[in-house]
C-alpha angles and dihedrals in degrees: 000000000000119000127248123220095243091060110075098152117151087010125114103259092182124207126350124211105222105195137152116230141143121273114237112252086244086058096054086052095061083051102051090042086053088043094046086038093061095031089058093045089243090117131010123208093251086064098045084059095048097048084052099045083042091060119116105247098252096065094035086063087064135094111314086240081043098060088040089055096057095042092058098044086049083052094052096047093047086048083050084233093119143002128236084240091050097054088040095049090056099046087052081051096053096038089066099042081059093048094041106109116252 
């Protein structure tokens, strides 16, 4: 059996930075979307961890709400709730009503 790159047990991990710090906003949404997502029955935890085990190694390397992001999108397109484009399509909404002057 191959190993993934999640599972480092028995490797040498080297140093961790411990730090406190705030999360992003964008961060907290990810949270609160994972969080809405299992209270409604729509994604159990068990599914969460395989769509991330089940992420190609480029994007498992990113950012730990990163990785979240894409392994939901990847859970609601398997469940044929929504499309990558559609996800995509409202965050680009969103993105310039943030940006539109005031």
């Amino acid at each position: 059996m191959n190993q993934r790159q999640h599972d480092m047990g028995g490797m040498e991990a080297g140093s961790m930075e411990i730090r406190e710090h705030d999360a992003e906003p964008w961060a907290k949404t990810i949270t609160a979307i994972a969080a809405a997502l299992r209270e409604d029955d729509t994604m159990r935890i068990d599914e969460l961890r395989r769509a991330l085990e089940d992420l190609p190694p480029e994007v498992y390397a990113q950012d730990y709400f990163e990785r979240w992001s894409e392994a939901i999108i990847n859970l609601l397109e398997e469940k044929g709730l929504l499309t990558r484009a559609e996800v995509e399509g409202r965050m680009e909404t969103i993105r310039n009503r943030l940006e539109a002057p005031q």
